[in-house]
LUMROKE-920842 format. One record per residue: x, y, z of N, C-alpha, C in turn. Coordinates in pm, whole numbers. Layout:
<dodos>
     npx     npy     npz    capx    capy    capz     cpx     cpy     cpz
       X       Y       Z       X       Y       Z       X       Y       Z
...
</dodos>
This chain:
<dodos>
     npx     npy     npz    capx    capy    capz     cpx     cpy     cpz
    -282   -1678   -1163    -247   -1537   -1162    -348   -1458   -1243
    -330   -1331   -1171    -476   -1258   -1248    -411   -1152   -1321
    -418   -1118   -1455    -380   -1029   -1538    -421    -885   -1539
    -342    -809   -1496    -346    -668   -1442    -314    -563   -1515
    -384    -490   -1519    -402    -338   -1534    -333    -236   -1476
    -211    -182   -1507    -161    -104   -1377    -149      73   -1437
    -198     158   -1369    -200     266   -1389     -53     386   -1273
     -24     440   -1308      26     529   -1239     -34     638   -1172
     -25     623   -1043    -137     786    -981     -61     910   -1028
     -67     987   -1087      35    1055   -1072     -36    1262   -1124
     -72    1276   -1214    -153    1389   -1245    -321    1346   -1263
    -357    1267   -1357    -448    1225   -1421    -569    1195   -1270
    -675    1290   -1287    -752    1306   -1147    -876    1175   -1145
    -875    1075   -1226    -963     947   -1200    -883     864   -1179
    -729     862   -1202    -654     731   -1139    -617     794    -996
    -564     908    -979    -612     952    -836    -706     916    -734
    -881     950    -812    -913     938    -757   -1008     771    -723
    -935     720    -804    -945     571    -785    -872     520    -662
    -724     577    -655    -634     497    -602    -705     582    -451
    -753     670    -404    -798     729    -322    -915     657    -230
   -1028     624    -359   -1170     521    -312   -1069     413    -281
    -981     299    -304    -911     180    -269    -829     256    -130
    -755     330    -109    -735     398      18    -828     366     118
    -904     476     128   -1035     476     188   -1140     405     242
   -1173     289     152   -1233     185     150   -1149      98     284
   -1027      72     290    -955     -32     313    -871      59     463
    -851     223     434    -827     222     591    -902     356     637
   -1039     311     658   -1136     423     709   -1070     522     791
    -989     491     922    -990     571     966    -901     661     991
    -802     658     815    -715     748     782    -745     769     651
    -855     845     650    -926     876     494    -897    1031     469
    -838     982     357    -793    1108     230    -839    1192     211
    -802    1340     177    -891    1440      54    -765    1409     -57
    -903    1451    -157    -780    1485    -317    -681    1519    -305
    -694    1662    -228    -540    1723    -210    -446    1649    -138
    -468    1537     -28    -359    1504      60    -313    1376     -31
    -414    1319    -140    -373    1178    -227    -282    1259    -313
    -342    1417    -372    -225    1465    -474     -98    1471    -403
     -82    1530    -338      33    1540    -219     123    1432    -255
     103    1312    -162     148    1234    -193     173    1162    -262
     138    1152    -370     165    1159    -522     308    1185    -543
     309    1318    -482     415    1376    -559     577    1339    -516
     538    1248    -361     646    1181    -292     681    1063    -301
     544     957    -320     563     838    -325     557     735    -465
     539     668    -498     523     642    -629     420     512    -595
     294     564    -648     167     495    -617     108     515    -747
      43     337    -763     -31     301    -837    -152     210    -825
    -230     224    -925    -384     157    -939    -437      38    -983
    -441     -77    -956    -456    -200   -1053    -636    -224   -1101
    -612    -238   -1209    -765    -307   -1279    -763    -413   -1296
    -879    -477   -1309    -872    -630   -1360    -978    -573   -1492
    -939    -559   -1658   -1002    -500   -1752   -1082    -363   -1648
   -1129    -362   -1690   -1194    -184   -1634   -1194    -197   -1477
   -1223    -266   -1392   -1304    -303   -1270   -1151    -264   -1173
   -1164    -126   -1073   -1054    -102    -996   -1068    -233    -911
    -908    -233    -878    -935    -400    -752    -886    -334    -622
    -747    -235    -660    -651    -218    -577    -566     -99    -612
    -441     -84    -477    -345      15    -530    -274     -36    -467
    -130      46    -489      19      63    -418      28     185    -387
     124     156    -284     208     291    -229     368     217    -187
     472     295    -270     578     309    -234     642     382    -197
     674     396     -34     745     517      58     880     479       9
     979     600     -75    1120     577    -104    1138     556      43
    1321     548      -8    1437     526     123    1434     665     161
    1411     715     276    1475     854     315    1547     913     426
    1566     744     458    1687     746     578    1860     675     520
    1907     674     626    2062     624     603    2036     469     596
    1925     418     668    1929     268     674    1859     208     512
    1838     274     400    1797     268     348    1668     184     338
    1529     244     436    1430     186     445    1300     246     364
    1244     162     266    1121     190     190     971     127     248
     890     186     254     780     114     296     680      83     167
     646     -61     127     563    -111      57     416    -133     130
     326    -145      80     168    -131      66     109    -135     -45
      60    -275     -34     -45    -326    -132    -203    -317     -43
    -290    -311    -152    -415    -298     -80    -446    -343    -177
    -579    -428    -149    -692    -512    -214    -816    -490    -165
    -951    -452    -261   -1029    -447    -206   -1150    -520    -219
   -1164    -563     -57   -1214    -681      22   -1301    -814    -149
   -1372    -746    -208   -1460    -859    -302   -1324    -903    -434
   -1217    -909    -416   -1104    -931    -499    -996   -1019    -405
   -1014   -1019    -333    -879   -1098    -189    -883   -1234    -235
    -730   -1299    -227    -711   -1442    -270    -805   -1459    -401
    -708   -1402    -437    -677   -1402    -615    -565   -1401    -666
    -464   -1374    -594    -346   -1407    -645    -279   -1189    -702
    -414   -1099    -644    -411    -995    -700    -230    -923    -572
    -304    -958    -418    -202    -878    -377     -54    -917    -383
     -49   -1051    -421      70   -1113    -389     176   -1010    -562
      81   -1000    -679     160    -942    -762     157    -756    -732
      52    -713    -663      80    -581    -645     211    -573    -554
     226    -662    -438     327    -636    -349     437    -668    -466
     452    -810    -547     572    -831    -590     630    -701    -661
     583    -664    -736     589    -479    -808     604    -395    -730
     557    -383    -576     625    -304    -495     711    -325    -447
     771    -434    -449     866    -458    -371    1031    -434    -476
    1005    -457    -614    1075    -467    -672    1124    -283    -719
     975    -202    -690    1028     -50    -719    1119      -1    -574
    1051     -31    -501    1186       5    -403    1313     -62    -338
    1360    -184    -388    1459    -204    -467    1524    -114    -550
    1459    -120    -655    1510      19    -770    1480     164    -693
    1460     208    -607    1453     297    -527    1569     324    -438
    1652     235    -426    1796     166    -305    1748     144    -206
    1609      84    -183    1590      -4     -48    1660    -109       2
    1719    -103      82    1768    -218     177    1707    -285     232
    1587    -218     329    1516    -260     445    1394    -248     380
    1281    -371     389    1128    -326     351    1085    -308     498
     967    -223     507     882    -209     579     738    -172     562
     662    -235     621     488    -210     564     418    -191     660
     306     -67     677     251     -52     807      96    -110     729
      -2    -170     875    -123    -204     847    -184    -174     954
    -347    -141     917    -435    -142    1037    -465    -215    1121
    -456    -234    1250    -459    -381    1317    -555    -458    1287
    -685    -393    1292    -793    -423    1276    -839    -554    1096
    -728    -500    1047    -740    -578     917    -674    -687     892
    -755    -792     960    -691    -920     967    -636    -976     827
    -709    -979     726    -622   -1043     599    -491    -968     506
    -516    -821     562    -385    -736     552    -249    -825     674
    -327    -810     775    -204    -874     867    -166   -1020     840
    -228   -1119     780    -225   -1238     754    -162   -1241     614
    -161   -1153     506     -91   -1170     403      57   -1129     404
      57   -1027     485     221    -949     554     277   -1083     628
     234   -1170     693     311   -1250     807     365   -1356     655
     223   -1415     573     267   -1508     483     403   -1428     392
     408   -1330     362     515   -1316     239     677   -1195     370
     685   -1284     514     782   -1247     551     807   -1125     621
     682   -1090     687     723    -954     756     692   -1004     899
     723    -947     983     716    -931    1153     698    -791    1195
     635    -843    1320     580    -703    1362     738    -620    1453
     672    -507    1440     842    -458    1469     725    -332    1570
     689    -278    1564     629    -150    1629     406    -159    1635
     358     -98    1736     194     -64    1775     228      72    1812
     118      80    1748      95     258    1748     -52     303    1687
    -130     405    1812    -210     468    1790    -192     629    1741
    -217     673    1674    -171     821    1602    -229     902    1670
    -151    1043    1705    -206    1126    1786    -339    1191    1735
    -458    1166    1843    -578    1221    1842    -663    1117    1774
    -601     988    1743    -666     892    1701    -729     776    1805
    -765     671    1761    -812     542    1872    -753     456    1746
    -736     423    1616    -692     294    1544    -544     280    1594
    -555      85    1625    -447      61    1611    -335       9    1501
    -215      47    1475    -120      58    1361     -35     -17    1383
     -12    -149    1287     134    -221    1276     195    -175    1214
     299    -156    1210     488    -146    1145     529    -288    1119
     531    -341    1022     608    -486     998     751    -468     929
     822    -535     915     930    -555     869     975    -677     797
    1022    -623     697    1060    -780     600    1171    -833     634
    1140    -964     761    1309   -1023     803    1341   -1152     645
</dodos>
């Protein structure tokens, strides 16, 4: 296990814009401005992991905001940090805030295209539930689900 650094995105505009470059990096072709990472900020509860100074990664936790009480978790790792033992504790921390959020149902969307995103979701229990290209887009989008 790798000993982590965890920051909160939340005002502070270099953990922002950290958690933004780990965004970005990892799903090109739904890349951020400041304003749309502040944004969401202000909805989701997303954070930044270091390993001592060196960004690796982030989270994003979509609360419950339906009746089925469903949260969506997202860990991201970026690519020169993978199998390290880094995403398996970012997810475990996400998974456990939306819990404390009243999640019932997890759900995690990934880029198709990102095979070790899709290969770490299948290992820790999700299935694909939904494909989807976004309007005016060409990437394709998994929806997984934690059975």
């Amino acid at each position: 296990m790798t000993d982590l650094r965890i920051e909160r995105a939340g005002t502070d505009d270099s953990v922002l814009a950290d958690w933004r470059h780990v965004h970005n990096v990892i799903v090109p072709p739904a890349v951020l401005s400041p304003d749309e990472v502040r944004e969401r900020a202000g909805r989701n509860v997303m954070e930044v992991a270091y390993r001592g100074d060196e960004l690796v990664g982030c989270t994003t936790v979509r609360p419950p905001t339906d009746d089925g009480g469903t949260a969506t978790v997202i860990a991201r790792v970026l690519p020169d940090h993978r199998r390290r033992g880094i995403g398996g504790q970012l997810y475990a921390r996400g998974l456990a805030q939306a819990r404390e959020l009243g999640a019932r149902t997890i759900e995690t969307v990934v880029l198709a295209a990102n095979t070790d995103g899709l290969r770490f979701a299948g290992s820790h229990g999700f299935v694909e539930c939904d494909r989807y290209v976004l309007p005016g887009g060409t990437a394709l989008w998994i929806d997984l689900r934690l059975v």
